[in-house]
PDB file of N, CA, C and O in Angstrom:
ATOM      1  N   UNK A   1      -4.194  -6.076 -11.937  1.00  0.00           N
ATOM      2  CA  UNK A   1      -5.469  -5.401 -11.931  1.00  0.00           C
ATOM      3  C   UNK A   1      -5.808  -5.002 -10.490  1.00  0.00           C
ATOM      4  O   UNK A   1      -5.474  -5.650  -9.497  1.00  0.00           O
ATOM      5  N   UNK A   2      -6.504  -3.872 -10.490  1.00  0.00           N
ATOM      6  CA  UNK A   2      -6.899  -3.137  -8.918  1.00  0.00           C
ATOM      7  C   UNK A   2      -8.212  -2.901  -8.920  1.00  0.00           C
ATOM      8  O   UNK A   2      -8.662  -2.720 -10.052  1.00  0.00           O
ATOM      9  N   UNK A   3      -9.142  -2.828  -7.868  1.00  0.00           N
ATOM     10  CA  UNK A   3     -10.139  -2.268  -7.569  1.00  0.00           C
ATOM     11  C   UNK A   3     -10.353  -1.009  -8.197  1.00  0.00           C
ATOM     12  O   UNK A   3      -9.266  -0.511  -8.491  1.00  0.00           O
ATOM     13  N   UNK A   4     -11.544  -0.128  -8.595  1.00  0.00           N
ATOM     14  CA  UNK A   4     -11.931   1.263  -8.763  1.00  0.00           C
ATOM     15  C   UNK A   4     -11.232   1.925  -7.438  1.00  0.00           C
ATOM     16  O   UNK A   4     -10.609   2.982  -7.539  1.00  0.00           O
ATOM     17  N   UNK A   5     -11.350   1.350  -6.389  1.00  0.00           N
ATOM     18  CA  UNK A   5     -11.165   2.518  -5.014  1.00  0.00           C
ATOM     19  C   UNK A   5      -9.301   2.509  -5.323  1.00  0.00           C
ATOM     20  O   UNK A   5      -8.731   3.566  -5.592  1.00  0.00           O
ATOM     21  N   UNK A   6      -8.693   1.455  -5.250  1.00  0.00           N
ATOM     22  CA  UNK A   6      -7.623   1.273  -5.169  1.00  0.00           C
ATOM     23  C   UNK A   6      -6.645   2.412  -6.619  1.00  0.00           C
ATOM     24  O   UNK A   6      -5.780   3.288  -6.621  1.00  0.00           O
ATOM     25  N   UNK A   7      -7.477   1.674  -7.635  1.00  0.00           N
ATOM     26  CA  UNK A   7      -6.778   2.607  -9.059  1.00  0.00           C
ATOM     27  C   UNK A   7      -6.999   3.903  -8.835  1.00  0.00           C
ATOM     28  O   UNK A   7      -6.153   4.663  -9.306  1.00  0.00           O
ATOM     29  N   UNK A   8      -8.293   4.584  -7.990  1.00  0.00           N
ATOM     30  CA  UNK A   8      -8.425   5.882  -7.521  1.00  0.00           C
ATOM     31  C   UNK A   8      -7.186   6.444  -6.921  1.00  0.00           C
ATOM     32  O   UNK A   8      -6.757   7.562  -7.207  1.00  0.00           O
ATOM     33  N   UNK A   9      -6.683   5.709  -6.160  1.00  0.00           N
ATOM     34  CA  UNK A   9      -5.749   5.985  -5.000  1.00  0.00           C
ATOM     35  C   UNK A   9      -4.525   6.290  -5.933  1.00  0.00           C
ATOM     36  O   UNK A   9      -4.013   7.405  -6.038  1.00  0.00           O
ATOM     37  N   UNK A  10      -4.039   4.937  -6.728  1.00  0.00           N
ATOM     38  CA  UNK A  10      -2.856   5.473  -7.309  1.00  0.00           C
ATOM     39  C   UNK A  10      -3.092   6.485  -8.863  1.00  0.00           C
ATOM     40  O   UNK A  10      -2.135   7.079  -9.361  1.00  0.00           O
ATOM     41  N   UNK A  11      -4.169   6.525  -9.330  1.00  0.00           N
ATOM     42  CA  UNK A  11      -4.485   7.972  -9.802  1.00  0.00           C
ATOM     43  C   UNK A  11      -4.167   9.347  -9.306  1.00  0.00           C
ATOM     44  O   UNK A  11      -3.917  10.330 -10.004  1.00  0.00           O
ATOM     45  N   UNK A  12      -4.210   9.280  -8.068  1.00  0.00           N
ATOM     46  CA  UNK A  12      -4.516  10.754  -7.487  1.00  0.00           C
ATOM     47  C   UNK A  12      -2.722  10.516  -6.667  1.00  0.00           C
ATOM     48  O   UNK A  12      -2.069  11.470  -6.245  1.00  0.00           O
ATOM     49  N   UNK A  13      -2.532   9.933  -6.647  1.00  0.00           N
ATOM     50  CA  UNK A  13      -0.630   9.928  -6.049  1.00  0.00           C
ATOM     51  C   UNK A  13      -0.027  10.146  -7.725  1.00  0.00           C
ATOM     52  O   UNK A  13       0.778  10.916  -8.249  1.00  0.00           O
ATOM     53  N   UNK A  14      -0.571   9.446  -8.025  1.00  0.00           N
ATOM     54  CA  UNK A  14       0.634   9.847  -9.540  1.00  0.00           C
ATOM     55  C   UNK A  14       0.236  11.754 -10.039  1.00  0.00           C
ATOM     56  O   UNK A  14       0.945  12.675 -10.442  1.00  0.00           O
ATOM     57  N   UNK A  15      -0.896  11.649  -9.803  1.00  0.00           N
ATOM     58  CA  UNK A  15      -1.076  13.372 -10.283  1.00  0.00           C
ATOM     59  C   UNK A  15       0.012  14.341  -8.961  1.00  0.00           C
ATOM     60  O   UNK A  15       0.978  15.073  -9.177  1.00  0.00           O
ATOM     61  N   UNK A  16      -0.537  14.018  -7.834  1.00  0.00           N
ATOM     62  CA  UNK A  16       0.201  14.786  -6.945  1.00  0.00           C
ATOM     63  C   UNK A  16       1.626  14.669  -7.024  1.00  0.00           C
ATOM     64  O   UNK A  16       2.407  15.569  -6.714  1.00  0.00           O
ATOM     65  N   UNK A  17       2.014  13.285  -7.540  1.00  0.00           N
ATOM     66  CA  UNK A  17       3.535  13.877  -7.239  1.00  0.00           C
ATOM     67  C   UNK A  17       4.249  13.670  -9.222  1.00  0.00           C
ATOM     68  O   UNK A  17       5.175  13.070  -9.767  1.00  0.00           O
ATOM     69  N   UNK A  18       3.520  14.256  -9.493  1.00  0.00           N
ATOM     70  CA  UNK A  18       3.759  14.621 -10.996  1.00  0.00           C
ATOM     71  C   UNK A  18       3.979  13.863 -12.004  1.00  0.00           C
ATOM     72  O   UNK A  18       4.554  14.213 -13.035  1.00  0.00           O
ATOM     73  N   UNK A  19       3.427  12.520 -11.705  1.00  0.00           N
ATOM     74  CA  UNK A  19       3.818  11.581 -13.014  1.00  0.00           C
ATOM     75  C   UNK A  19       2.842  12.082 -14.572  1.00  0.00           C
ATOM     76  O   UNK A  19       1.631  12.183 -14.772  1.00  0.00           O
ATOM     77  N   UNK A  20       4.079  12.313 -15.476  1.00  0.00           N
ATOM     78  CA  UNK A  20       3.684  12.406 -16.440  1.00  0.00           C
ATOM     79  C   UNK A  20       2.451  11.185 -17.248  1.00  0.00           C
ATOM     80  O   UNK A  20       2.600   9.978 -17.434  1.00  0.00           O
ATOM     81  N   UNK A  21       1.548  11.869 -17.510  1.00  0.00           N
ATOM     82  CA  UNK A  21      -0.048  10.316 -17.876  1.00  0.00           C
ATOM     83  C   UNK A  21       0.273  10.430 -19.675  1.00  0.00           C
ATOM     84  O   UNK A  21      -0.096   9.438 -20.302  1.00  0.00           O
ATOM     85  N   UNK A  22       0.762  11.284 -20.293  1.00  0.00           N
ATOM     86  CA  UNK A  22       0.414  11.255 -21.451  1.00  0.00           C
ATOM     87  C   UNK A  22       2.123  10.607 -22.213  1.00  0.00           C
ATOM     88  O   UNK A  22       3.255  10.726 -21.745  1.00  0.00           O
ATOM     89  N   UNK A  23       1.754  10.067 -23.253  1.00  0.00           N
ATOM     90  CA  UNK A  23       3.149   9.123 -24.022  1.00  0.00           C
ATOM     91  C   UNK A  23       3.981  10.359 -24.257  1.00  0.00           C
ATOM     92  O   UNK A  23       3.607  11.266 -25.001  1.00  0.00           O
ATOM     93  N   UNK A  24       5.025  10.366 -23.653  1.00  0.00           N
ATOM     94  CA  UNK A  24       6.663  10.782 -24.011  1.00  0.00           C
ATOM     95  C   UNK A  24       7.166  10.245 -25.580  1.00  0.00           C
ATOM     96  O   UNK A  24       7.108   9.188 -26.209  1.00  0.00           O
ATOM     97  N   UNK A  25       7.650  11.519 -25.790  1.00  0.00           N
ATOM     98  CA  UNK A  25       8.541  11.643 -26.985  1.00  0.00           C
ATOM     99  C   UNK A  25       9.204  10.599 -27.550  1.00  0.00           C
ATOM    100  O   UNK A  25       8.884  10.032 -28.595  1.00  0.00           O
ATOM    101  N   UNK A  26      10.549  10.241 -26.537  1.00  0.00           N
ATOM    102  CA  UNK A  26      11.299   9.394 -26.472  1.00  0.00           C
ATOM    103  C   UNK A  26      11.683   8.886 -25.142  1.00  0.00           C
ATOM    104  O   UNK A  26      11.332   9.319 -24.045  1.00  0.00           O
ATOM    105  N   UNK A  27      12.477   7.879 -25.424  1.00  0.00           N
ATOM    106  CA  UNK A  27      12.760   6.782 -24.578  1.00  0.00           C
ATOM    107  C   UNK A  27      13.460   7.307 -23.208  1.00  0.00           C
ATOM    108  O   UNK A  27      13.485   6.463 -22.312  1.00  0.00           O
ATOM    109  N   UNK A  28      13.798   8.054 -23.032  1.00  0.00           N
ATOM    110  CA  UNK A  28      14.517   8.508 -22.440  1.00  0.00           C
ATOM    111  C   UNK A  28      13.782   8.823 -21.255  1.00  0.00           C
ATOM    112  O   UNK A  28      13.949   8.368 -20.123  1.00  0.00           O
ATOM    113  N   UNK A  29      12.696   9.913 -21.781  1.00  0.00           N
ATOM    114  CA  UNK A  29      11.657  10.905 -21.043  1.00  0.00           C
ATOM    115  C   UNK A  29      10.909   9.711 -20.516  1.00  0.00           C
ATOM    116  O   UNK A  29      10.603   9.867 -19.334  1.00  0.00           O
ATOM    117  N   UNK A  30      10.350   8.059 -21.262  1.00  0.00           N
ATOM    118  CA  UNK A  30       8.976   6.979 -21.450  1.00  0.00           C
ATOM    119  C   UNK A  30       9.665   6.369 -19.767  1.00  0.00           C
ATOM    120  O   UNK A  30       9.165   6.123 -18.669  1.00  0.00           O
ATOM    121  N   UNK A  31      10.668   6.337 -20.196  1.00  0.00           N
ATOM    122  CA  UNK A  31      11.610   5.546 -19.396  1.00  0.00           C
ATOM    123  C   UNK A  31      11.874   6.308 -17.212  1.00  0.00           C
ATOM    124  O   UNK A  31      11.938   5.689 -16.150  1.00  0.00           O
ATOM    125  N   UNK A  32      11.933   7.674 -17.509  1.00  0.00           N
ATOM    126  CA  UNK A  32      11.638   8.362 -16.258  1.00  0.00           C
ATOM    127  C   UNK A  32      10.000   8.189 -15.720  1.00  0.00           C
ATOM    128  O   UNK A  32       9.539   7.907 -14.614  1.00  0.00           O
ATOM    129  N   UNK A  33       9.311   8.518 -17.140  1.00  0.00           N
ATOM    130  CA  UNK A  33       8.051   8.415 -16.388  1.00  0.00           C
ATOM    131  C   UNK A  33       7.608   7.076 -15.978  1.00  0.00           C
ATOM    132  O   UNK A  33       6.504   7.078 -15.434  1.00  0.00           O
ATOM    133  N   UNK A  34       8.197   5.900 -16.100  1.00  0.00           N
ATOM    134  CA  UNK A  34       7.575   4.812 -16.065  1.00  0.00           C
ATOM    135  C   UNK A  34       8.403   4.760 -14.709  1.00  0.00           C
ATOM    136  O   UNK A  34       7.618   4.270 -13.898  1.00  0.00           O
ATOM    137  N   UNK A  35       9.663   5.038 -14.039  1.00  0.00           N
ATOM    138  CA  UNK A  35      10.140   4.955 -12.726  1.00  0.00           C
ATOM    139  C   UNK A  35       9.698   5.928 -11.913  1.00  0.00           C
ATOM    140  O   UNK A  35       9.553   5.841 -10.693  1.00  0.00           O
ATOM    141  N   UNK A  36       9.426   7.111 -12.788  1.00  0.00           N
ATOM    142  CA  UNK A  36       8.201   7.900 -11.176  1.00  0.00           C
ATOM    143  C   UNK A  36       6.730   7.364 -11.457  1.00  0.00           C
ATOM    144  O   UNK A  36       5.944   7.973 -10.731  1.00  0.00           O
ATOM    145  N   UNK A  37       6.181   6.560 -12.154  1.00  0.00           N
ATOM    146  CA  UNK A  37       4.851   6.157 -11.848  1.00  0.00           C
ATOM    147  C   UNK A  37       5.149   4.823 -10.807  1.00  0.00           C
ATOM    148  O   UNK A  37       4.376   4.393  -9.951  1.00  0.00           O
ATOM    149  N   UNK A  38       6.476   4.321 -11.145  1.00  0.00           N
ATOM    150  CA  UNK A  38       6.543   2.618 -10.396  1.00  0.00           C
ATOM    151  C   UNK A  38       6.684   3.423  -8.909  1.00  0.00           C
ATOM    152  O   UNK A  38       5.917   3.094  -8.004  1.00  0.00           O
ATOM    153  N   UNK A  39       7.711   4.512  -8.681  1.00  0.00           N
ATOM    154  CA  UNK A  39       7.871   4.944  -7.111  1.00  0.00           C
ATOM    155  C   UNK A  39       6.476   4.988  -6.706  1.00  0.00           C
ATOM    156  O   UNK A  39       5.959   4.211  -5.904  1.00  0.00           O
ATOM    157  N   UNK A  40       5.687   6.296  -7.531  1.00  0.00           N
ATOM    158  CA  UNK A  40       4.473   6.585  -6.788  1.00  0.00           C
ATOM    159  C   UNK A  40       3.815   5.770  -6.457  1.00  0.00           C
ATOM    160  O   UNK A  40       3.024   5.913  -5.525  1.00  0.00           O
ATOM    161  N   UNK A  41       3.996   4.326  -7.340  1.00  0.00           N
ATOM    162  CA  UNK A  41       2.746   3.461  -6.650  1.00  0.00           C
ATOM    163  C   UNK A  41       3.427   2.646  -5.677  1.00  0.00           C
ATOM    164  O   UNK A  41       2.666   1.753  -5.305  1.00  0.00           O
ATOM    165  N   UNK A  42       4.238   2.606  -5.270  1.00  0.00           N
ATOM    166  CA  UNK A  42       5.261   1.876  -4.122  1.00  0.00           C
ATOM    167  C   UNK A  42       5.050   2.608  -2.824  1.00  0.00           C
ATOM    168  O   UNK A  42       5.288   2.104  -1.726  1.00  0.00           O
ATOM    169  N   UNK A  43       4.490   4.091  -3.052  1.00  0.00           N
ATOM    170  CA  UNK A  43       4.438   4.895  -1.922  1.00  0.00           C
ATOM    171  C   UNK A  43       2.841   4.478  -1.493  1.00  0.00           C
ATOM    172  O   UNK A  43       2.577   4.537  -0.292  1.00  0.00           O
ATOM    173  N   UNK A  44       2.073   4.177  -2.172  1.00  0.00           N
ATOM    174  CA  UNK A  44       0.572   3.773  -2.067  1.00  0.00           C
ATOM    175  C   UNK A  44       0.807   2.921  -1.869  1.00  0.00           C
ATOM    176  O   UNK A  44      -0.036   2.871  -0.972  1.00  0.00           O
ATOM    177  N   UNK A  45       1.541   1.332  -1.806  1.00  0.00           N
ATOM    178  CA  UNK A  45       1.492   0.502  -1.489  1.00  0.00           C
ATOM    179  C   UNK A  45       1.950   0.109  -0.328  1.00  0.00           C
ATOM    180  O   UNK A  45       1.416  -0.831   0.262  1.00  0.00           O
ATOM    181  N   UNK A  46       2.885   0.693   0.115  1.00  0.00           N
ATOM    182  CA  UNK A  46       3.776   1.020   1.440  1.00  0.00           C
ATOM    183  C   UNK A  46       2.660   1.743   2.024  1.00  0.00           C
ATOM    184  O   UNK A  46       2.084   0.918   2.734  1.00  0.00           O
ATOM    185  N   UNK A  47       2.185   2.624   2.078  1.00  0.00           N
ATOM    186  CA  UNK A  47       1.057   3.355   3.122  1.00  0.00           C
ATOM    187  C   UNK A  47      -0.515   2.563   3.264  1.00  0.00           C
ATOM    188  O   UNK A  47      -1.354   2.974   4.066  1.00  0.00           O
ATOM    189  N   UNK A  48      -0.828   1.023   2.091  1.00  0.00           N
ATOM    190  CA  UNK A  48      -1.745   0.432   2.592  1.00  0.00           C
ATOM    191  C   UNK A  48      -1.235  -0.988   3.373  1.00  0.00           C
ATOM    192  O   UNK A  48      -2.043  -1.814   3.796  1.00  0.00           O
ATOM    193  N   UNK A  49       0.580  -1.172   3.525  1.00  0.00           N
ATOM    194  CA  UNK A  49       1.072  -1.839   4.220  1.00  0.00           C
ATOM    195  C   UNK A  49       0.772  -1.422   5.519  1.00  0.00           C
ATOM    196  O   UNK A  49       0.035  -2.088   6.247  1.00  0.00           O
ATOM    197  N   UNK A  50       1.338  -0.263   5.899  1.00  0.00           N
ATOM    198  CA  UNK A  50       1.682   0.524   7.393  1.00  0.00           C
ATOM    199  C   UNK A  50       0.148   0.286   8.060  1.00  0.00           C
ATOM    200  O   UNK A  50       0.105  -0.257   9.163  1.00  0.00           O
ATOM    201  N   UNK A  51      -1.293   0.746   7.305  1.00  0.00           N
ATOM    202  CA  UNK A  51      -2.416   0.572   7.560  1.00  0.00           C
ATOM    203  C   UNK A  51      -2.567  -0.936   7.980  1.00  0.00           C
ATOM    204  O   UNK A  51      -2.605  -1.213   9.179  1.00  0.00           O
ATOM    205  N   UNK A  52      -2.636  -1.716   7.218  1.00  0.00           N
ATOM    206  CA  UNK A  52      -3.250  -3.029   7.584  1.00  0.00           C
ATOM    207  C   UNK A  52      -2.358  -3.511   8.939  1.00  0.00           C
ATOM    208  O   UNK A  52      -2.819  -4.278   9.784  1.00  0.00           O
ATOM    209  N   UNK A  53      -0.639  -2.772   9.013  1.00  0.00           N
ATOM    210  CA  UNK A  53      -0.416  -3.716  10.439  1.00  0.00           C
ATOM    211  C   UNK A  53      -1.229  -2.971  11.560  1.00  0.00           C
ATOM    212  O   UNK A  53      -1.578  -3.329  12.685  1.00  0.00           O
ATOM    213  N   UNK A  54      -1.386  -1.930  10.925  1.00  0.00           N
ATOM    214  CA  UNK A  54      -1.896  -1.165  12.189  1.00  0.00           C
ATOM    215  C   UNK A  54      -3.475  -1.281  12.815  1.00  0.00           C
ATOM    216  O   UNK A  54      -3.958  -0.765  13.823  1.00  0.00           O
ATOM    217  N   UNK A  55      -4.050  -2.144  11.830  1.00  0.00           N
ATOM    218  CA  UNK A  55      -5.230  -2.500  12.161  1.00  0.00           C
ATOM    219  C   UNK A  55      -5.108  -3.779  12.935  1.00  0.00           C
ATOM    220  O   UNK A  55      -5.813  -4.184  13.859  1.00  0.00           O
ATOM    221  N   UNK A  56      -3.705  -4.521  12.166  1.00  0.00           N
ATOM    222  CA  UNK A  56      -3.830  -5.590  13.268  1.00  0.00           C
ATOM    223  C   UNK A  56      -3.296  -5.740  14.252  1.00  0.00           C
ATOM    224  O   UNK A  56      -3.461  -6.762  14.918  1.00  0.00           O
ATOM    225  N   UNK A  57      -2.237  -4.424  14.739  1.00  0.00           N
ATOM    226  CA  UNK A  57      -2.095  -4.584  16.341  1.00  0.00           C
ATOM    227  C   UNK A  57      -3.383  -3.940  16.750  1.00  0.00           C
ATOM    228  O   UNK A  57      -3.569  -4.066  17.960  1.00  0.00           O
ATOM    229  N   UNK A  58      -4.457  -3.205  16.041  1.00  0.00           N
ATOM    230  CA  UNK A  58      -5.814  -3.149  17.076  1.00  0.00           C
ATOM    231  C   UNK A  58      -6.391  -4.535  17.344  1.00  0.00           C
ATOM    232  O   UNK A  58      -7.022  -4.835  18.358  1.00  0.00           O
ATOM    233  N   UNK A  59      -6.114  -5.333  16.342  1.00  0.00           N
ATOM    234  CA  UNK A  59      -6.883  -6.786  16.513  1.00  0.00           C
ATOM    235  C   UNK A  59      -5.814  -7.410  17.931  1.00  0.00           C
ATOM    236  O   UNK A  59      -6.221  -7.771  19.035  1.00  0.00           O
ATOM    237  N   UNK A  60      -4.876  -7.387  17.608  1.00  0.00           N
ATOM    238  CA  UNK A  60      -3.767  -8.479  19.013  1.00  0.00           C
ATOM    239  C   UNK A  60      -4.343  -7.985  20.269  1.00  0.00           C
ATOM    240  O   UNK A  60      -4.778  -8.816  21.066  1.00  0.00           O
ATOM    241  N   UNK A  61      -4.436  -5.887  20.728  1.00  0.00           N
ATOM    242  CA  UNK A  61      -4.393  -5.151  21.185  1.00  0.00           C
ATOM    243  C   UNK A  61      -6.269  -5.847  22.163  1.00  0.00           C
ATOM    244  O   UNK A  61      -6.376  -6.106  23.362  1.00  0.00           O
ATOM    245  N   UNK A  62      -7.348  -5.941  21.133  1.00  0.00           N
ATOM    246  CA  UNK A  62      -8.428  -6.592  21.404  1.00  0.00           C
ATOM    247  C   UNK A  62      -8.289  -8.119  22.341  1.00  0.00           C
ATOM    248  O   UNK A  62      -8.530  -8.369  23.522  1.00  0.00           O
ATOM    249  N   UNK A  63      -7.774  -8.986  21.170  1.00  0.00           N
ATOM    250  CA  UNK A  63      -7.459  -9.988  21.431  1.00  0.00           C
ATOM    251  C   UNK A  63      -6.636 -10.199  23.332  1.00  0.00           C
ATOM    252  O   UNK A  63      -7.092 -10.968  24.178  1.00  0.00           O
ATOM    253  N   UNK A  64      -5.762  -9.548  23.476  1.00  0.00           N
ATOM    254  CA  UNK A  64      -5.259  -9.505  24.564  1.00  0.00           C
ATOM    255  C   UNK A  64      -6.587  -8.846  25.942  1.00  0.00           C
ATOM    256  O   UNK A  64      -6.783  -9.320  27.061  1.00  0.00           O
ATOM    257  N   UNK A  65      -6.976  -8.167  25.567  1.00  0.00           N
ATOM    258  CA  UNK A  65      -8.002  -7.464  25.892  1.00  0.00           C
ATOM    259  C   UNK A  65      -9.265  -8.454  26.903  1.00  0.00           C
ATOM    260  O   UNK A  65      -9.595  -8.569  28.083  1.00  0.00           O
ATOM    261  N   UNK A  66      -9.628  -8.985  25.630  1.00  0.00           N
ATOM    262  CA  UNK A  66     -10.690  -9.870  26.078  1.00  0.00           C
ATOM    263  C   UNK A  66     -10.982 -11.444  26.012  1.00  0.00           C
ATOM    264  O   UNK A  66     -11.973 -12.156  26.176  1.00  0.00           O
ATOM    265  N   UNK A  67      -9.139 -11.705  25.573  1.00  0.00           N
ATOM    266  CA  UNK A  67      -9.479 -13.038  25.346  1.00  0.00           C
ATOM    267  C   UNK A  67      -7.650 -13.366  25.659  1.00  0.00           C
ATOM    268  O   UNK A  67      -7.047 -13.822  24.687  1.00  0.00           O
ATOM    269  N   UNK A  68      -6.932 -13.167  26.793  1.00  0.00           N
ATOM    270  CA  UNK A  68      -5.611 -13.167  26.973  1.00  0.00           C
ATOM    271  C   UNK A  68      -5.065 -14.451  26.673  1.00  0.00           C
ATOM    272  O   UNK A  68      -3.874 -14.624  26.415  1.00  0.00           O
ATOM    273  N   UNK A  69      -5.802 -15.222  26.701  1.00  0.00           N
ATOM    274  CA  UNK A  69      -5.051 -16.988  26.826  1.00  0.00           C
ATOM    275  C   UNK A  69      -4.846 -16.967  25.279  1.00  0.00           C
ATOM    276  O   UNK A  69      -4.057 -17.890  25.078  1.00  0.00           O
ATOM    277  N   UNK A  70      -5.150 -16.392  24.095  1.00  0.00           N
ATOM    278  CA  UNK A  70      -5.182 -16.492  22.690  1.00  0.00           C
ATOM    279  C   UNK A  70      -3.584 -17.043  22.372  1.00  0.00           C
ATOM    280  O   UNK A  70      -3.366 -17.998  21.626  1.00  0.00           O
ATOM    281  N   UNK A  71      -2.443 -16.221  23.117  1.00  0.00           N
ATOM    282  CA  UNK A  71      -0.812 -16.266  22.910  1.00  0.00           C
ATOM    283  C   UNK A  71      -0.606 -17.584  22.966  1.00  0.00           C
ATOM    284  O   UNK A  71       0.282 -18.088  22.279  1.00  0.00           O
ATOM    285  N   UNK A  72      -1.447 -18.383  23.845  1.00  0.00           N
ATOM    286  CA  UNK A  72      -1.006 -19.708  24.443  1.00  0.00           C
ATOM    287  C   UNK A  72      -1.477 -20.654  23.155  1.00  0.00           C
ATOM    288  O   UNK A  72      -0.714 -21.559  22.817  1.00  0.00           O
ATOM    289  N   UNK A  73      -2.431 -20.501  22.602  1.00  0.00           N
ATOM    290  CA  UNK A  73      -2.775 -21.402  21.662  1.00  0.00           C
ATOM    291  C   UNK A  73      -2.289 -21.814  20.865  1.00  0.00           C
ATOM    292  O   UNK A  73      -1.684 -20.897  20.310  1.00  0.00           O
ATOM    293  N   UNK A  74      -2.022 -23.327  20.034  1.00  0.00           N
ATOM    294  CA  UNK A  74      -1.063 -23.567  19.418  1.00  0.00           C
ATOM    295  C   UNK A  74      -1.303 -22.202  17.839  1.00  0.00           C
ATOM    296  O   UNK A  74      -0.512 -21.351  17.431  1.00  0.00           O
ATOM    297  N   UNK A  75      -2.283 -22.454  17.501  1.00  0.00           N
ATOM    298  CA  UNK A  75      -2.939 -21.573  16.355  1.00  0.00           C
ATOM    299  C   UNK A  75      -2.082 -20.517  16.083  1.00  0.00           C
ATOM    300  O   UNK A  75      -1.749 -20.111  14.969  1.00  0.00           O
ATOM    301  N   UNK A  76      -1.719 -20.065  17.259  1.00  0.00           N
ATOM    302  CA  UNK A  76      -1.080 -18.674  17.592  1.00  0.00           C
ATOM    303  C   UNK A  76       0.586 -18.569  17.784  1.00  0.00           C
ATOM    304  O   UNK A  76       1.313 -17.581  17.884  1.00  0.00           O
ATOM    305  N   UNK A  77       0.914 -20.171  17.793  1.00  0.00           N
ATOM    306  CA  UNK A  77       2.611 -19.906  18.085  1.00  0.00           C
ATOM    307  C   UNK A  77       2.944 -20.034  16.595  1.00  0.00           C
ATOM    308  O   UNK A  77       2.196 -20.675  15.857  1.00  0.00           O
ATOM    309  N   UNK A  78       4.398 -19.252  15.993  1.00  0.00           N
ATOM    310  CA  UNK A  78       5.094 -19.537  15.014  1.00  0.00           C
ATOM    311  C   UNK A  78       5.232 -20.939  14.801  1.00  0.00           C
ATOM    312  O   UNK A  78       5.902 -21.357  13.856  1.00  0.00           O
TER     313      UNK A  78
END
């Protein structure tokens, strides 16, 4: 299950890159559309991956910024 904003998102990727929404004939056709709906949403999921690291090298990017000793903390080592 997804959020409204989120199911928005992979709504509007499956239209753009042509996933068929309505039941196929046969198995054949059920079977393509169900691997271009799984890609399309892999491509939405991969592009809210790339986002979130990228918010958190703004957070390290901060962190270094205004609070440099943070690296040293145990909290902070692997």
């Amino acid at each position: 299950m997804v959020c409204l904003n989120c199911h928005a998102r992979f709504s509007a990727a499956q239209q753009d890159d042509g996933v068929p929404l309505k039941p196929e004939d046969n198995l054949l056709e059920r079977g393509l559309a169900m691997m271009a709906a799984a890609g399309s949403s892999l491509k939405v999921m991969g592009d809210a991956f790339v986002e979130g690291a990228e918010r958190g090298r703004a957070i390290v990017r901060g962190l270094d910024k205004d609070f440099p000793e943070w690296r040293k903390r145990p909290w902070s080592l692997p």
